[in-house]
Chimera marker file (.cmm) of the C-alpha trace (Angstrom):
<marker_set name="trace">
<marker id="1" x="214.814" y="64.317" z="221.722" r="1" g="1" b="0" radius="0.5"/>
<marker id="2" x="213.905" y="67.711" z="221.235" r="1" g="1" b="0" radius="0.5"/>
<marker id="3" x="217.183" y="69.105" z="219.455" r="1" g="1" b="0" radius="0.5"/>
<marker id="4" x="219.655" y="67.882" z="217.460" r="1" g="1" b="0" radius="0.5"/>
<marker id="5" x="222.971" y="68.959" z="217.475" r="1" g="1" b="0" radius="0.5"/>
<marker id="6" x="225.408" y="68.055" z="214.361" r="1" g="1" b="0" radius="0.5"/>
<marker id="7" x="229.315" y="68.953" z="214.153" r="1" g="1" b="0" radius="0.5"/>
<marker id="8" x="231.027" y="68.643" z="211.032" r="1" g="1" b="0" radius="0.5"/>
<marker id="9" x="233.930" y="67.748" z="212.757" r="1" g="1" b="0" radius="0.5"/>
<marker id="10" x="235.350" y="66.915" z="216.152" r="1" g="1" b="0" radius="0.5"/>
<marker id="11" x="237.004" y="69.345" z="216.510" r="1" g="1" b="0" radius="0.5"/>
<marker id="12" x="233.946" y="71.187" z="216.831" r="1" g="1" b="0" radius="0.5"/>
<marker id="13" x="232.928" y="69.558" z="219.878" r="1" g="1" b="0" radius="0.5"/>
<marker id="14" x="233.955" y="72.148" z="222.215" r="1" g="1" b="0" radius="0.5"/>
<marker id="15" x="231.120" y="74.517" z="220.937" r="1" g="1" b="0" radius="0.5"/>
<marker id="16" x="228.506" y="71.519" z="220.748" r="1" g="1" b="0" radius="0.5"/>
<marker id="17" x="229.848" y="71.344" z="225.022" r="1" g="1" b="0" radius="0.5"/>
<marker id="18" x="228.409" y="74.703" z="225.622" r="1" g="1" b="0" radius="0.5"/>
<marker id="19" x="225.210" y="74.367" z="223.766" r="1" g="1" b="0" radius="0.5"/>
<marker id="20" x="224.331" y="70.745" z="225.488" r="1" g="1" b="0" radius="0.5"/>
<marker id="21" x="225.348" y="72.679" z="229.367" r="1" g="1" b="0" radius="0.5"/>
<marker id="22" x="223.056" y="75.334" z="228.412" r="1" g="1" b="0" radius="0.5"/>
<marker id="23" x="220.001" y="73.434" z="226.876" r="1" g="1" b="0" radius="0.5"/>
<marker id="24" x="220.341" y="71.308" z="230.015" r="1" g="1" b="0" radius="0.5"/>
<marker id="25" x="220.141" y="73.919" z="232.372" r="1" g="1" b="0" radius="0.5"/>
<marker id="26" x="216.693" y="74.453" z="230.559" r="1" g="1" b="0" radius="0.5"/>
<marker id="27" x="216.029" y="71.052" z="230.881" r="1" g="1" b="0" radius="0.5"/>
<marker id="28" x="215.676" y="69.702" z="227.226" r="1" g="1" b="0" radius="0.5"/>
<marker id="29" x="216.616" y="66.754" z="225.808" r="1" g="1" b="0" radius="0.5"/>
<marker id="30" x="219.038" y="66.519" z="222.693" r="1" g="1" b="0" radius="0.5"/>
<marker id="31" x="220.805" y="64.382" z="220.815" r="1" g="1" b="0" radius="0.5"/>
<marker id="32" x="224.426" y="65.161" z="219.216" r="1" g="1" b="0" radius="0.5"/>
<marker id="33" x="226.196" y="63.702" z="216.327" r="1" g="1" b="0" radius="0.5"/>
<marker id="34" x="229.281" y="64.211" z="214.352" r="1" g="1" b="0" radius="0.5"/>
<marker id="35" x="228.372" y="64.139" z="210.535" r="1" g="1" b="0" radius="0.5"/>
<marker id="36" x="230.369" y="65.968" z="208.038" r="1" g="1" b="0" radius="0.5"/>
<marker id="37" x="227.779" y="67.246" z="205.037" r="1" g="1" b="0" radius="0.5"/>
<marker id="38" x="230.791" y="66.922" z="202.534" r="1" g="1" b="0" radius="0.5"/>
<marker id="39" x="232.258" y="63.463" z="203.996" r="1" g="1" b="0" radius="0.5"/>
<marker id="40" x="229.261" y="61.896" z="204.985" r="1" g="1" b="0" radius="0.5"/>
<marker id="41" x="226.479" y="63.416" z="202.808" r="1" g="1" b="0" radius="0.5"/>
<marker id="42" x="224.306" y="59.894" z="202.856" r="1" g="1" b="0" radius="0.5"/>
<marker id="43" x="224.440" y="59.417" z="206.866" r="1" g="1" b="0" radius="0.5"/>
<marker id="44" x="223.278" y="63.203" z="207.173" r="1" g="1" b="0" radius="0.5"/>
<marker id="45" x="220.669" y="62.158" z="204.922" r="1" g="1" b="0" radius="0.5"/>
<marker id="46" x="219.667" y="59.454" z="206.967" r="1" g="1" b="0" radius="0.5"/>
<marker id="47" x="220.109" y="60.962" z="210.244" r="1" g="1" b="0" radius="0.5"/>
<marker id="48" x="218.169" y="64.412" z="209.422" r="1" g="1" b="0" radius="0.5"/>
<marker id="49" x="215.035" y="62.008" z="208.124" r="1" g="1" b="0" radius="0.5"/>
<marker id="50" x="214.850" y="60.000" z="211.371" r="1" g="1" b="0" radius="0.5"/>
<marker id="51" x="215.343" y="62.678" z="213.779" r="1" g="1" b="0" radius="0.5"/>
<marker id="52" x="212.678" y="64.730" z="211.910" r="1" g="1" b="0" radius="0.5"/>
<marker id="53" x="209.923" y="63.248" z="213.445" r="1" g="1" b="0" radius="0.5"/>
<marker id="54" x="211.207" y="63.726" z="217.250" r="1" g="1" b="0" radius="0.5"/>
<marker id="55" x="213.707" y="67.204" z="217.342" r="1" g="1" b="0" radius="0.5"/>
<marker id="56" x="211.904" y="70.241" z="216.762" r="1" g="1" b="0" radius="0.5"/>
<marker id="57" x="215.272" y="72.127" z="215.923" r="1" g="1" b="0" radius="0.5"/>
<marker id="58" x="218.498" y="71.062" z="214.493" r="1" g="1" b="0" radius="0.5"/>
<marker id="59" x="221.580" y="72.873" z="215.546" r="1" g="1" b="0" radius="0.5"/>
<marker id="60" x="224.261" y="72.678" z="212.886" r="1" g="1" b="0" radius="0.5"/>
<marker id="61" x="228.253" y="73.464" z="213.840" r="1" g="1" b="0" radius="0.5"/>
<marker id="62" x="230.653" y="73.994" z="211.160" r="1" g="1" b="0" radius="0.5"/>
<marker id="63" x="233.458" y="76.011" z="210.412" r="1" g="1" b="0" radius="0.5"/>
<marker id="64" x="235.427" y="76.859" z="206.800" r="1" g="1" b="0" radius="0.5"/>
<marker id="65" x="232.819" y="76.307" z="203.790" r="1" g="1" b="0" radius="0.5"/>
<marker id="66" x="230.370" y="75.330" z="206.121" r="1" g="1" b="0" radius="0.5"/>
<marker id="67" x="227.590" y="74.185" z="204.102" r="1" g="1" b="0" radius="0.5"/>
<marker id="68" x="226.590" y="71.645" z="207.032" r="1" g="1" b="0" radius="0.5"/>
<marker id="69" x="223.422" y="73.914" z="207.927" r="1" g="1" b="0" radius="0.5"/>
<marker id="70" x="222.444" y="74.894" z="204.450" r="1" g="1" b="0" radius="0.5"/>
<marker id="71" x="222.232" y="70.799" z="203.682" r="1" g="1" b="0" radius="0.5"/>
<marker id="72" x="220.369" y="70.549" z="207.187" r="1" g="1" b="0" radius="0.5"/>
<marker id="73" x="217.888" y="72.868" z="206.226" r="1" g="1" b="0" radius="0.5"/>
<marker id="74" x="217.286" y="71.267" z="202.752" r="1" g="1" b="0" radius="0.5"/>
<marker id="75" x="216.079" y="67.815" z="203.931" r="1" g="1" b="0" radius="0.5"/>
<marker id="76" x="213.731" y="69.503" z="206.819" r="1" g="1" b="0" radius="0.5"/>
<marker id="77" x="211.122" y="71.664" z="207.540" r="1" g="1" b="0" radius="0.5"/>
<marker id="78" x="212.414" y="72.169" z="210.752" r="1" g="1" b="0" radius="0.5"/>
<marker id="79" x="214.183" y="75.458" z="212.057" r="1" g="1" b="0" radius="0.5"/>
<marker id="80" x="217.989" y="75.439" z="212.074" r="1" g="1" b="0" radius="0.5"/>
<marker id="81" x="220.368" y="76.847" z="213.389" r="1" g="1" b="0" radius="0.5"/>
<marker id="82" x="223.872" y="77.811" z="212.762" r="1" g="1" b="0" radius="0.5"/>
<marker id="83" x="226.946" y="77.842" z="214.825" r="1" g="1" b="0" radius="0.5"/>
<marker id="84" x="229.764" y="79.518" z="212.234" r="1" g="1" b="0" radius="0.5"/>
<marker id="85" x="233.259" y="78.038" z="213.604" r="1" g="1" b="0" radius="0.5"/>
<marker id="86" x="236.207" y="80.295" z="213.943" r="1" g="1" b="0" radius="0.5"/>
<marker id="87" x="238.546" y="77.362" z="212.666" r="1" g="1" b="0" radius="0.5"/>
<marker id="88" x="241.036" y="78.806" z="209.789" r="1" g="1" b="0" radius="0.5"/>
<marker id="89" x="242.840" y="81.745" z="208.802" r="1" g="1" b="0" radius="0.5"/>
<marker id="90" x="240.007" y="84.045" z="208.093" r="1" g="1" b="0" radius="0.5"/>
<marker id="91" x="239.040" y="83.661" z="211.708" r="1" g="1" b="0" radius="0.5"/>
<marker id="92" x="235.551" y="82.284" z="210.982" r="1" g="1" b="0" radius="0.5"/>
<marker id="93" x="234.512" y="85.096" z="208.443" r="1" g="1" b="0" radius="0.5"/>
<marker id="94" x="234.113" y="82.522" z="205.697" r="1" g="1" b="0" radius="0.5"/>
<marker id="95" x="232.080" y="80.063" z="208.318" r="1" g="1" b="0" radius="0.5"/>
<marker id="96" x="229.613" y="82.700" z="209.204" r="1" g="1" b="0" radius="0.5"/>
<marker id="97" x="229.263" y="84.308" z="205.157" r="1" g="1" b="0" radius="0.5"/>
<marker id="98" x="228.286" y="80.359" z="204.213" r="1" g="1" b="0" radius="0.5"/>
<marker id="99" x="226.176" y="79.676" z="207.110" r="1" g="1" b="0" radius="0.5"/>
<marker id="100" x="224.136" y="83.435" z="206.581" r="1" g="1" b="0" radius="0.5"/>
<marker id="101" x="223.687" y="83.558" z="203.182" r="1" g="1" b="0" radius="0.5"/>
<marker id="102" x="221.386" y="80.612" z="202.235" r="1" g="1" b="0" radius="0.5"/>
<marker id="103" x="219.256" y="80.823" z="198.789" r="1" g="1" b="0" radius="0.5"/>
<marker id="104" x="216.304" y="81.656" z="199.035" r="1" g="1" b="0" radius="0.5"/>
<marker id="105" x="213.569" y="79.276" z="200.885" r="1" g="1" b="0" radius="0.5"/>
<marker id="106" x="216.620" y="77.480" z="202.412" r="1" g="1" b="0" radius="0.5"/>
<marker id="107" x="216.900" y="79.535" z="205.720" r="1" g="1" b="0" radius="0.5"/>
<marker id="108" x="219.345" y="79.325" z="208.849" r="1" g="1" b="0" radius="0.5"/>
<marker id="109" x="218.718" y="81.254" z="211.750" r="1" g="1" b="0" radius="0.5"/>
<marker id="110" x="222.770" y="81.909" z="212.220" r="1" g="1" b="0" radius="0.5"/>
<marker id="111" x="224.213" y="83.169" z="215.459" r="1" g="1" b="0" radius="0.5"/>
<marker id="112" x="228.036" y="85.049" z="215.901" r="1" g="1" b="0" radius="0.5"/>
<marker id="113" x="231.400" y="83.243" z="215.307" r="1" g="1" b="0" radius="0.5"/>
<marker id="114" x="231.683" y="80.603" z="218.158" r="1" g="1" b="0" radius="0.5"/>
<marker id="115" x="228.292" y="81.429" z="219.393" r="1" g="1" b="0" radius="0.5"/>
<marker id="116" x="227.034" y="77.842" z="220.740" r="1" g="1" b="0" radius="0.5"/>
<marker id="117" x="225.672" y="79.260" z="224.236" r="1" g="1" b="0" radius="0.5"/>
<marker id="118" x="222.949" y="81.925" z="221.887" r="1" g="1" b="0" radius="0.5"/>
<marker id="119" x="221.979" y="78.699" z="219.672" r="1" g="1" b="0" radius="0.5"/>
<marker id="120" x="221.157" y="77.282" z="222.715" r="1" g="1" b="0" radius="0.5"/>
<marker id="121" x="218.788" y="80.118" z="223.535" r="1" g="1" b="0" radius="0.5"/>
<marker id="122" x="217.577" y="80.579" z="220.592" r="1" g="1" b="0" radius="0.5"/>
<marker id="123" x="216.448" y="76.816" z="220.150" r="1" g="1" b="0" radius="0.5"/>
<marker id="124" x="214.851" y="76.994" z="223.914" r="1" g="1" b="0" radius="0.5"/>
<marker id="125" x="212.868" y="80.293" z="222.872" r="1" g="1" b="0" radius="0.5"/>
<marker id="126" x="211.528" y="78.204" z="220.079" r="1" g="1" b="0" radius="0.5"/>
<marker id="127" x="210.779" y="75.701" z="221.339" r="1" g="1" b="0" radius="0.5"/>
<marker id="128" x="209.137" y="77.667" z="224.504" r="1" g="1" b="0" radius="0.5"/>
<marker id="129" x="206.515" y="78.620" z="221.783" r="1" g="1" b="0" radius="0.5"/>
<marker id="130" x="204.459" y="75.892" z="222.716" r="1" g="1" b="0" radius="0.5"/>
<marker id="131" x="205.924" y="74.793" z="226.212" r="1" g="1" b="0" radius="0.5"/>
<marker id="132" x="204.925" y="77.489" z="229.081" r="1" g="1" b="0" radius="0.5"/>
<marker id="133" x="207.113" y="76.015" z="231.406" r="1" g="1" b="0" radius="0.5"/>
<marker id="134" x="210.388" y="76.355" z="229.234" r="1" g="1" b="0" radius="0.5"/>
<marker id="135" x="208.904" y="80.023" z="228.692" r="1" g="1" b="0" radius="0.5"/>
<marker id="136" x="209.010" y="80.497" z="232.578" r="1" g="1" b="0" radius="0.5"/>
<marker id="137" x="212.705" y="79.383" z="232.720" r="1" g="1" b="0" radius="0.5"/>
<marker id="138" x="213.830" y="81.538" z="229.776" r="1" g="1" b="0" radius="0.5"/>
<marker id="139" x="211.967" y="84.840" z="231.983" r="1" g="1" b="0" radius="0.5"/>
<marker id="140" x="214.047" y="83.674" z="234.920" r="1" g="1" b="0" radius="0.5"/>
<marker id="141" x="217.338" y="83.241" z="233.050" r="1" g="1" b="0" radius="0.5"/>
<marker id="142" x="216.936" y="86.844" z="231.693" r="1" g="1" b="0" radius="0.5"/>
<marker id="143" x="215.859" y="87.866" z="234.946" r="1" g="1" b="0" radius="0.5"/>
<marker id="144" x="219.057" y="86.324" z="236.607" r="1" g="1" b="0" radius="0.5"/>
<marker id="145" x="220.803" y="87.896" z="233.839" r="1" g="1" b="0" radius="0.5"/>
<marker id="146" x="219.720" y="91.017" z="234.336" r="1" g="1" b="0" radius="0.5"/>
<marker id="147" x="220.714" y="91.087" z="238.381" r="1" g="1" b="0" radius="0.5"/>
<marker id="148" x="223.741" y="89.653" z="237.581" r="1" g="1" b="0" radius="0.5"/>
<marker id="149" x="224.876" y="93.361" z="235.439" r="1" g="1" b="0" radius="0.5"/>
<marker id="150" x="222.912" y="95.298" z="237.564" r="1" g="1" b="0" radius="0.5"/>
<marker id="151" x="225.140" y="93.757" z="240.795" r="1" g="1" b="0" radius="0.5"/>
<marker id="152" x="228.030" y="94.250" z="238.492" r="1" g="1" b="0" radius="0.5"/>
<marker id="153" x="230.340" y="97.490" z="240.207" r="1" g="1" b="0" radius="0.5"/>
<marker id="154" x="232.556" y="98.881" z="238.255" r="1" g="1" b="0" radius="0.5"/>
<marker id="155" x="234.519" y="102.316" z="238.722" r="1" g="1" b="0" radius="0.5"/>
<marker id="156" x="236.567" y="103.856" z="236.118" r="1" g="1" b="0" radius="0.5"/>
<marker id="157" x="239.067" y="106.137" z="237.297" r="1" g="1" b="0" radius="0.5"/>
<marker id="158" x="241.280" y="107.062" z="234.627" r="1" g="1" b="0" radius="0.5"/>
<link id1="1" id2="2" r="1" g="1" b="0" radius="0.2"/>
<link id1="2" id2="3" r="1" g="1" b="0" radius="0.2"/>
<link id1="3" id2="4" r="1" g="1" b="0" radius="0.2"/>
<link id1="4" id2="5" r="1" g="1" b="0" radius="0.2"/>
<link id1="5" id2="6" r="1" g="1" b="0" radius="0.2"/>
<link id1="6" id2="7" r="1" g="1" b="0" radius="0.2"/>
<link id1="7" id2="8" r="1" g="1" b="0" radius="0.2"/>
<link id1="8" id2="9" r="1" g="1" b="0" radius="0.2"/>
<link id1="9" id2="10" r="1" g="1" b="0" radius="0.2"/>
<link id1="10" id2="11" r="1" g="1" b="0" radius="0.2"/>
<link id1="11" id2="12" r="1" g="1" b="0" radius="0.2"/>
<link id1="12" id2="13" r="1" g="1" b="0" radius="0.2"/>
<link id1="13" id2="14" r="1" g="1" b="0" radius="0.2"/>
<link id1="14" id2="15" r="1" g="1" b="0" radius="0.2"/>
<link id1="15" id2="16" r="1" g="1" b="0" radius="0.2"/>
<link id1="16" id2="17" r="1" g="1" b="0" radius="0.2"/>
<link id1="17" id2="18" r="1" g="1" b="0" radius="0.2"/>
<link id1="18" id2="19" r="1" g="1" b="0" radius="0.2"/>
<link id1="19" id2="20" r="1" g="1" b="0" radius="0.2"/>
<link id1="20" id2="21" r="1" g="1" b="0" radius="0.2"/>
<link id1="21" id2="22" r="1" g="1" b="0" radius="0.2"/>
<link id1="22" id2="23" r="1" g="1" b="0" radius="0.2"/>
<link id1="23" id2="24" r="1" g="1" b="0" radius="0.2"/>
<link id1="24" id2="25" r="1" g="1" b="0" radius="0.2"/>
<link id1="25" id2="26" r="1" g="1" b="0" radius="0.2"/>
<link id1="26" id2="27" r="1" g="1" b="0" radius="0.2"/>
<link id1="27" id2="28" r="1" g="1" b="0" radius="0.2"/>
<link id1="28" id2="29" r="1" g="1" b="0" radius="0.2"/>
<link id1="29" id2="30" r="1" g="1" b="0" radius="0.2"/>
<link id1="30" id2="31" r="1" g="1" b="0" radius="0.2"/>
<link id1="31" id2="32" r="1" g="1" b="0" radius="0.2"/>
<link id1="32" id2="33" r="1" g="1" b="0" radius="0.2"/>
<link id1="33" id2="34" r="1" g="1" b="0" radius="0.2"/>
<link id1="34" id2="35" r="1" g="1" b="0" radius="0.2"/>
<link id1="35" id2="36" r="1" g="1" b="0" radius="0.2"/>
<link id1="36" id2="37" r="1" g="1" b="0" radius="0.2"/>
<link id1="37" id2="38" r="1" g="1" b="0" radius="0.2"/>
<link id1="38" id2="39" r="1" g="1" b="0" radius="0.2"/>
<link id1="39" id2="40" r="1" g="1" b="0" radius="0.2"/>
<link id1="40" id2="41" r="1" g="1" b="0" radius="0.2"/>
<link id1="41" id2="42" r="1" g="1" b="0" radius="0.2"/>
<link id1="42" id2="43" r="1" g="1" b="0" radius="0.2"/>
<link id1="43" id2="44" r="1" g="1" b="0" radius="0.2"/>
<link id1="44" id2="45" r="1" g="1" b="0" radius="0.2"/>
<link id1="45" id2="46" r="1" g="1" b="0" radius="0.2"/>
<link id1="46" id2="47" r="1" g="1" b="0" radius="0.2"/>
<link id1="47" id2="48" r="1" g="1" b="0" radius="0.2"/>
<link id1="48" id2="49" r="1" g="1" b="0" radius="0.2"/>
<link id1="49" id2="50" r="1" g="1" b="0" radius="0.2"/>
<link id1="50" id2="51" r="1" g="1" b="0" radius="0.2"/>
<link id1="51" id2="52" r="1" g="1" b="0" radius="0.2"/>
<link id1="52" id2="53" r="1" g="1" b="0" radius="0.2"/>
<link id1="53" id2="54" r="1" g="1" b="0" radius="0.2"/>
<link id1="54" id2="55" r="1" g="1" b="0" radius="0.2"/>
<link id1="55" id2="56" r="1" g="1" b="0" radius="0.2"/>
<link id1="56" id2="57" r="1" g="1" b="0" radius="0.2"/>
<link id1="57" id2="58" r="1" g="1" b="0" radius="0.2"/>
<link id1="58" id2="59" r="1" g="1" b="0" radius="0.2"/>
<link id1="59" id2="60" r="1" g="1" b="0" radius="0.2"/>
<link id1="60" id2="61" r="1" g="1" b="0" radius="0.2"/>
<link id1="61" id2="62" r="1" g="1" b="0" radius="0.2"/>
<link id1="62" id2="63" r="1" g="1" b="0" radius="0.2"/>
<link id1="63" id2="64" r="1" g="1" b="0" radius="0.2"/>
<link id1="64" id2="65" r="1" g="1" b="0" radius="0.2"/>
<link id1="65" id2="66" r="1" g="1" b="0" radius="0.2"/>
<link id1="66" id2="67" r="1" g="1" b="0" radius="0.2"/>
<link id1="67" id2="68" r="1" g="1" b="0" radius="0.2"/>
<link id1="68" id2="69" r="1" g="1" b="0" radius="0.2"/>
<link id1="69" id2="70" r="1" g="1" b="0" radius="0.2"/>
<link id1="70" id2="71" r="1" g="1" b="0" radius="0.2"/>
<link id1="71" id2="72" r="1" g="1" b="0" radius="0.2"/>
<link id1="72" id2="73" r="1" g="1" b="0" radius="0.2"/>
<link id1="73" id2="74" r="1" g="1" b="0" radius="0.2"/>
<link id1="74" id2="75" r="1" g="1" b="0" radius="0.2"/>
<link id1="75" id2="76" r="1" g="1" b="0" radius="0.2"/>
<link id1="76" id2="77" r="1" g="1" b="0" radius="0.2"/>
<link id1="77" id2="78" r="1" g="1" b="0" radius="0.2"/>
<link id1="78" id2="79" r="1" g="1" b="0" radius="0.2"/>
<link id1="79" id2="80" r="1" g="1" b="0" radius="0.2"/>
<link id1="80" id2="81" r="1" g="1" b="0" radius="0.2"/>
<link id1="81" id2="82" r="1" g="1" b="0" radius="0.2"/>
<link id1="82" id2="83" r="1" g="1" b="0" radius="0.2"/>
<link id1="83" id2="84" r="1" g="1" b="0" radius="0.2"/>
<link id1="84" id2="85" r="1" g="1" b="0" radius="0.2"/>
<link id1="85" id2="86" r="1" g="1" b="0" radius="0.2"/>
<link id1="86" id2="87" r="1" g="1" b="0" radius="0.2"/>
<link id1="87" id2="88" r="1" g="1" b="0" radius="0.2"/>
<link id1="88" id2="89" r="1" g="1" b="0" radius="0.2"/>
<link id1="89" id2="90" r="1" g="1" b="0" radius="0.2"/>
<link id1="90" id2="91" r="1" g="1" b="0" radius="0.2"/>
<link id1="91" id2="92" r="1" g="1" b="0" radius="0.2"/>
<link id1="92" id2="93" r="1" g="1" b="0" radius="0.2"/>
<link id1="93" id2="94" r="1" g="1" b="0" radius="0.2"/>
<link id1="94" id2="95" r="1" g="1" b="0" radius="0.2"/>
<link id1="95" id2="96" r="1" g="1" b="0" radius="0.2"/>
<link id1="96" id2="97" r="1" g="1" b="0" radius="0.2"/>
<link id1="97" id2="98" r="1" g="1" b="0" radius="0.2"/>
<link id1="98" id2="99" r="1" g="1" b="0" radius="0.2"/>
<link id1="99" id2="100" r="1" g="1" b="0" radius="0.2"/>
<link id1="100" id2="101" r="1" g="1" b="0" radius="0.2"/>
<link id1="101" id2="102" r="1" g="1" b="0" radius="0.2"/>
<link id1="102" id2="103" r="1" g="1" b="0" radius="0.2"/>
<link id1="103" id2="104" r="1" g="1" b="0" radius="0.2"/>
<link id1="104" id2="105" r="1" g="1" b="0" radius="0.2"/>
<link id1="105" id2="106" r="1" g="1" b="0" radius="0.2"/>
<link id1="106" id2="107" r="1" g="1" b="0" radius="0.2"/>
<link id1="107" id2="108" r="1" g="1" b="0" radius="0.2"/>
<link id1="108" id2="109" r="1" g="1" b="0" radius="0.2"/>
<link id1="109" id2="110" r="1" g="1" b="0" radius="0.2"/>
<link id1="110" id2="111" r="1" g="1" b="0" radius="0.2"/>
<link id1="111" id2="112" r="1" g="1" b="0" radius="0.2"/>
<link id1="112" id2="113" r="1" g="1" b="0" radius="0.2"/>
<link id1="113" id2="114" r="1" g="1" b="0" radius="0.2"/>
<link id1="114" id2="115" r="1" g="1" b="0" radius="0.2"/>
<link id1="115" id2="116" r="1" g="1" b="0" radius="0.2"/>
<link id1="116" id2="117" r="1" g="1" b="0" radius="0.2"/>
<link id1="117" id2="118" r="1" g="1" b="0" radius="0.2"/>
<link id1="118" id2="119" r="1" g="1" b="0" radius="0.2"/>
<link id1="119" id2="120" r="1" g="1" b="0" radius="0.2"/>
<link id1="120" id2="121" r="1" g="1" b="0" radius="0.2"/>
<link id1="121" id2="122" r="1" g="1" b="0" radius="0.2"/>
<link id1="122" id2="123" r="1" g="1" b="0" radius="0.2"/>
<link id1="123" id2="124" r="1" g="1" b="0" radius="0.2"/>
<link id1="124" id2="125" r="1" g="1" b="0" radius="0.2"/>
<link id1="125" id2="126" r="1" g="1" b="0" radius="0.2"/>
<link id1="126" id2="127" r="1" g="1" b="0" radius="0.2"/>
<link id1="127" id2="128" r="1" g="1" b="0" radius="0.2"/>
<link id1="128" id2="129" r="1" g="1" b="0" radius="0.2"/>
<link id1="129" id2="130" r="1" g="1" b="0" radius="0.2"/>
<link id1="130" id2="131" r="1" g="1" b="0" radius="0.2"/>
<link id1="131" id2="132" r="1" g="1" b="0" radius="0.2"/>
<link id1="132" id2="133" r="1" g="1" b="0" radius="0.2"/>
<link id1="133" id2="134" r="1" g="1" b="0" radius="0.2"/>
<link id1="134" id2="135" r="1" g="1" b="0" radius="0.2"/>
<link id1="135" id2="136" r="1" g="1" b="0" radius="0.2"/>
<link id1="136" id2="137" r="1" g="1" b="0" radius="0.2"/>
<link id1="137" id2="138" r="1" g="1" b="0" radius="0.2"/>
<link id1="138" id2="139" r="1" g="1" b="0" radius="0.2"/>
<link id1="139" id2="140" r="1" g="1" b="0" radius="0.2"/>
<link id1="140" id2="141" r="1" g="1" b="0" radius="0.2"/>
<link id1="141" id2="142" r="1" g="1" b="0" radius="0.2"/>
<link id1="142" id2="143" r="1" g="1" b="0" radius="0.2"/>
<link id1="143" id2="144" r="1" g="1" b="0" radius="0.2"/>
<link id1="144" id2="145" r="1" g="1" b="0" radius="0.2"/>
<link id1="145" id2="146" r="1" g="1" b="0" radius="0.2"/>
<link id1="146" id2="147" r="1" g="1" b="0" radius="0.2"/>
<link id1="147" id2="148" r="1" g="1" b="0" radius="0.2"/>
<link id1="148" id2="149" r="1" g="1" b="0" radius="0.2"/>
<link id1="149" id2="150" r="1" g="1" b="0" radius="0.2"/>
<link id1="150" id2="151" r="1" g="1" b="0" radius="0.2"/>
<link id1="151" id2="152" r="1" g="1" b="0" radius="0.2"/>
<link id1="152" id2="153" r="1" g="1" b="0" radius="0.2"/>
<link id1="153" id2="154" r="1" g="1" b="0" radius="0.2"/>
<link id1="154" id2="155" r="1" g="1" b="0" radius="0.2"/>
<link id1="155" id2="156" r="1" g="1" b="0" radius="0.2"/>
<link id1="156" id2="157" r="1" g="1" b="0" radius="0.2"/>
<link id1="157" id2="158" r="1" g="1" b="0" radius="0.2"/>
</marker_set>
């Protein structure tokens, strides 16, 4: 396992479906739980100290107070990132203000409102730090990226 993916909630699992398509297209192993930090503080506990040893980034999902990545980052030394959930009536604004604005020494690496497919990127260019051959696929996925707007035609006639 090479990233760990934790929801707060279920409901969150439509996110945690685009970051586990794209960090398979890369080809790297993960594991994903659901673990609320505020219902299930002791198996979050648990859970972040065994996975420790074998994910190299932890992926947190949460949306309202979202403290799920702040807690995340507080029993590791490992990088995490945040997914802030568009799930009540401020549209996600208070998701992404408690996921961004950790004390300091706490960080989390936070990515937009809803933004599973970037965490995915972002935890594959980390972990392509030390892994050449993760490196190559990121250059080819920009690459491909890069065709696909430049093949992109678009005429505005207004």
């Amino acid at each position: 396992m090479r990233v760990s993916i934790i929801m707060g909630s279920i409901s969150d699992r439509e996110i945690a479906d685009k970051i586990v398509a794209k960090l398979m297209e890369f080809g790297i192993e993960y594991d994903a739980k659901v673990i609320s930090a505020h219902r299930a503080l002791n198996q979050l506990q648990n859970y972040v100290k065994n996975a420790e040893d074998e994910s190299q980034v932890f992926i947190s999902i949460a949306g309202k107070a979202a403290h799920l990545g702040g807690v995340i980052a507080a029993l590791t030394t490992r990088p995490v990132i945040g997914v802030p959930v568009k799930s009540s009536t401020l549209d996600g604004l208070d998701a992404l203000l408690s996921t961004v604005q950790m004390p300091s020494g706490v960080p989390v690496a936070t990515v937009a409102i809803n933004g599973g497919e970037n965490a995915a990127i972002l935890a594959a260019e980390i972990l392509a730090i030390s892994d050449d051959n993760l490196k190559e696929k990121l250059k080819k996925f920009r690459a491909d990226m890069s065709k696909k707007i430049a093949n992109t035609d678009y005429v505005y006639e207004g």
